[in-house]
C-alpha positions as a LaTeX table, in Angstrom:
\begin{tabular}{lrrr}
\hline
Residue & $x$ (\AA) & $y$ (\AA) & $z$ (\AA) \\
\hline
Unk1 & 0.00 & 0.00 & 0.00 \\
Unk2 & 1.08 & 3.34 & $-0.84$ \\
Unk3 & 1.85 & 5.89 & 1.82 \\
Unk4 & $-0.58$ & 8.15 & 0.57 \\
Unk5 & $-3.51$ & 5.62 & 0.73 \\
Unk6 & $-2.07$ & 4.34 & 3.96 \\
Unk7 & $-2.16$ & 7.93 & 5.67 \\
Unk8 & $-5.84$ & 8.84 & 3.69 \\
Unk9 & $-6.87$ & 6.02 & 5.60 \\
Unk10 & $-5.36$ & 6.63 & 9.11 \\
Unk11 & $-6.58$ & 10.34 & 8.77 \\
Unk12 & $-10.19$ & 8.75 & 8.15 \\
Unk13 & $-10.79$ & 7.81 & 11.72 \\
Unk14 & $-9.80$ & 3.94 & 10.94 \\
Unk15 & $-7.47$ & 1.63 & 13.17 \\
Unk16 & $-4.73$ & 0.12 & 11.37 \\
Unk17 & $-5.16$ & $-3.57$ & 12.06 \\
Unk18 & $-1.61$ & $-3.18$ & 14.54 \\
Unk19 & $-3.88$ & $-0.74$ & 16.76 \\
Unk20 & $-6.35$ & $-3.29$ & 16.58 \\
Unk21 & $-4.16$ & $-6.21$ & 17.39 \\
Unk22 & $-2.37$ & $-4.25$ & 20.28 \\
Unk23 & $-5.65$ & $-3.04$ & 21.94 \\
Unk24 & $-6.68$ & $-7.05$ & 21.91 \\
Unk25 & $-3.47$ & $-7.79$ & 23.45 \\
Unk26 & $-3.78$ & $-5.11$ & 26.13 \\
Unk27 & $-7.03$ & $-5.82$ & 26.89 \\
Unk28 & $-7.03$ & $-10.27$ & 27.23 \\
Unk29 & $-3.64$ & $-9.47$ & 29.50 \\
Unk30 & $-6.00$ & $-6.49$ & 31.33 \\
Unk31 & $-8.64$ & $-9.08$ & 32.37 \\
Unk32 & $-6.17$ & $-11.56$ & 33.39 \\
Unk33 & $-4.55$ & $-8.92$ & 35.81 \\
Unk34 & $-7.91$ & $-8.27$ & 37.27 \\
Unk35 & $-9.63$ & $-11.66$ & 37.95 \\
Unk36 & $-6.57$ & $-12.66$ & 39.56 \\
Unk37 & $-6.98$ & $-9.84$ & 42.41 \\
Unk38 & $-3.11$ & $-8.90$ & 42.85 \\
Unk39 & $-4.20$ & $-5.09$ & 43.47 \\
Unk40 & $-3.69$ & $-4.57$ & 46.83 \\
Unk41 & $-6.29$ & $-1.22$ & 46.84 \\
Unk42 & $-9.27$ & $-1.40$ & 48.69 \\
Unk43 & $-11.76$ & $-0.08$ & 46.53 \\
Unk44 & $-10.68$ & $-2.69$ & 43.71 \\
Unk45 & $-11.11$ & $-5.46$ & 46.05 \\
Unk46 & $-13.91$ & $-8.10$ & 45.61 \\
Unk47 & $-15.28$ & $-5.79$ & 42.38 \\
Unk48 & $-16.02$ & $-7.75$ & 39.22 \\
Unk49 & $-14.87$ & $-5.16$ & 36.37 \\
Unk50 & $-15.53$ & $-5.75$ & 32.92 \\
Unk51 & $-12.88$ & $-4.66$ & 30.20 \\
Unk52 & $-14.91$ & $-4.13$ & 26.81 \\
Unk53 & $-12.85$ & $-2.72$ & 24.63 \\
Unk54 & $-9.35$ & $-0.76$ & 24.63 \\
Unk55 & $-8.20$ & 1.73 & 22.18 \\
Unk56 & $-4.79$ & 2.32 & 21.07 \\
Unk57 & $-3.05$ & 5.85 & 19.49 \\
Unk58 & $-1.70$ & 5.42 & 16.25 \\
Unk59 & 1.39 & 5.98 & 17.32 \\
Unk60 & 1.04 & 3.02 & 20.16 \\
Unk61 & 2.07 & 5.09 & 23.25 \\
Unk62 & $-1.17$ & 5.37 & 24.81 \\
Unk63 & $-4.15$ & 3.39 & 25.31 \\
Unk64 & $-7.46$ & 4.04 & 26.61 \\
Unk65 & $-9.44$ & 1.29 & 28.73 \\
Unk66 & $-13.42$ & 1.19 & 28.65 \\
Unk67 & $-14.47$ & $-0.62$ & 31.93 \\
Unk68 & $-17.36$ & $-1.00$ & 33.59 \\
Unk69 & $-18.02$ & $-2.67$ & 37.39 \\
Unk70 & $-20.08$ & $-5.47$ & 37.03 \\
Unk71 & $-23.55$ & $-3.81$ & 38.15 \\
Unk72 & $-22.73$ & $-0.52$ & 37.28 \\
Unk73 & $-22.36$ & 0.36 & 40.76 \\
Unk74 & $-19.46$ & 2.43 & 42.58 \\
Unk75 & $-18.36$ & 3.60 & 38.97 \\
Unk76 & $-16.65$ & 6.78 & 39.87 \\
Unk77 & $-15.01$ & 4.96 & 43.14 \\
Unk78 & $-13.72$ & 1.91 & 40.79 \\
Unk79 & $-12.62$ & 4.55 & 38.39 \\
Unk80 & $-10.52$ & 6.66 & 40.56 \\
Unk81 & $-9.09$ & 3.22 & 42.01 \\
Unk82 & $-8.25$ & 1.83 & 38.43 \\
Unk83 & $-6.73$ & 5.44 & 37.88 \\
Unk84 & $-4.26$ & 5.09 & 40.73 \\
Unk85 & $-2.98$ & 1.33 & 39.90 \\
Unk86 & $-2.39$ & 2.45 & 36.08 \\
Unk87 & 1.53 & 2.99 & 36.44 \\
Unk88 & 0.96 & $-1.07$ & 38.30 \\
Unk89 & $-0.91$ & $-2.26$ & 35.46 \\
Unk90 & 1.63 & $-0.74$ & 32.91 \\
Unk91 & 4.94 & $-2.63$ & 34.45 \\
Unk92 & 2.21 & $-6.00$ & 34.70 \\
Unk93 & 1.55 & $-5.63$ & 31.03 \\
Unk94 & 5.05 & $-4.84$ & 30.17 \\
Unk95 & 6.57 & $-8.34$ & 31.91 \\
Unk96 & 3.61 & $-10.33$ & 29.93 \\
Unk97 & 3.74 & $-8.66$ & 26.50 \\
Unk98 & 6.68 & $-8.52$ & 24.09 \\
Unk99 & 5.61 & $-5.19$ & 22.97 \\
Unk100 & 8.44 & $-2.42$ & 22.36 \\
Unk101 & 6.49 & 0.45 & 24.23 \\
Unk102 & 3.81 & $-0.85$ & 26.65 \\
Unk103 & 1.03 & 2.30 & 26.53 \\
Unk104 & 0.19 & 4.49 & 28.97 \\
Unk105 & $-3.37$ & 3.63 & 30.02 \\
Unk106 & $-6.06$ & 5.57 & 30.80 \\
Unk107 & $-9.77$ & 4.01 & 32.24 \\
Unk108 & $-13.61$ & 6.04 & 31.13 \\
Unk109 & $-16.35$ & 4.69 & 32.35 \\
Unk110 & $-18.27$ & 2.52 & 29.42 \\
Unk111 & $-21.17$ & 4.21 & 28.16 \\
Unk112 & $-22.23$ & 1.24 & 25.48 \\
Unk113 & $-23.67$ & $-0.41$ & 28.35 \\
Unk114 & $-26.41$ & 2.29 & 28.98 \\
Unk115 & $-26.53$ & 3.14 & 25.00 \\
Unk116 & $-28.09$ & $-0.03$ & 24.83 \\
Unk117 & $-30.10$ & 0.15 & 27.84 \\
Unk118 & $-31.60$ & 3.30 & 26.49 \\
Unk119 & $-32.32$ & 1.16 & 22.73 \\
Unk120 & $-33.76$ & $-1.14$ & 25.15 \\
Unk121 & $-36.21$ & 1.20 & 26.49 \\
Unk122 & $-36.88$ & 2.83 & 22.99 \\
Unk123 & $-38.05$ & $-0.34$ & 21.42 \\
Unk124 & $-39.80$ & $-1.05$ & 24.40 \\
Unk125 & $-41.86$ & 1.85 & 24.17 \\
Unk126 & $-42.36$ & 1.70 & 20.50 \\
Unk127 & $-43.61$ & $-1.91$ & 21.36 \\
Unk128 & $-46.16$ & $-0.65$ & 23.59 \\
Unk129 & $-47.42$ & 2.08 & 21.77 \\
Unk130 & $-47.63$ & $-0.26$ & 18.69 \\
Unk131 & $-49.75$ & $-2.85$ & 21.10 \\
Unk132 & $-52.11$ & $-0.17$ & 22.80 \\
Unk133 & $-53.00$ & 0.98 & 19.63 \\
Unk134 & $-53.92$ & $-1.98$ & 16.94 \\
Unk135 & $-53.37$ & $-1.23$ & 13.31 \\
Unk136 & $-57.22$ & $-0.54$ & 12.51 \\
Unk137 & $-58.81$ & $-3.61$ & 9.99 \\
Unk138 & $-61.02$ & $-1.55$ & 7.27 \\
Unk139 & $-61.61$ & $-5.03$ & 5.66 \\
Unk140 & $-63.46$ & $-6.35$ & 8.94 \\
Unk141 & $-66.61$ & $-8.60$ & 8.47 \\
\hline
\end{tabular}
């Protein structure tokens, strides 16, 4: 590919497929760091936190982490915590991954998970306005 295509296309809001395969990596060694528990901070103890999704730079040096606590609950706490420990999670990730530069990491709070609550309740709605009022049969006996 030429380097004008290739830089069209980064300029176009796409991840290369090496920012793709890096935030994969990142994110499979993330979860592995937190179900086993090492984190010795209290407000990251016994919390279930769900990684969905980590997005690298272009240029690989930093990485942002969409997590969510399991429940939704304490997000701003677990946030803060996960905040803290980055600088731990960054020398975890470097002894596991044969990456040249590990990424700095930063944690926000993922919103998909009420995005699709709200769908949810769209659809629902929609659904119940569609079944309180009956499409009217003109062809009726």
């Amino acid at each position: 590919m030429s380097r004008s295509k290739k830089r069209a296309r980064q300029g176009s809001g796409e991840k290369s497929q090496r920012q793709l395969r890096v935030g994969e990596l990142l994110r499979h060694e993330l979860t592995k760091i937190l179900e086993r528990g090492i984190i010795r901070d209290p407000d990251l103890a016994d919390v279930a936190i769900t990684v969905s999704e980590i997005r690298v730079s272009p240029d690989l040096r930093n990485a942002t982490a969409y997590v969510m606590p399991l429940g939704g609950k304490n997000c701003d706490i677990v946030l803060e915590a996960l905040r803290r420990a980055a600088p731990f999670f960054r020398r975890s990730l470097a002894g596991r991954l044969t990456l040249k530069y590990v990424p700095n990491l930063l944690f926000e709070a993922d919103a998909t998970f009420d995005y699709a609550d709200r769908i949810h309740e769209l659809l629902v709605d929609a659904g119940d306005l569609a079944d309180a009022d009956p499409p009217v049969d003109d062809d009726g006996p």
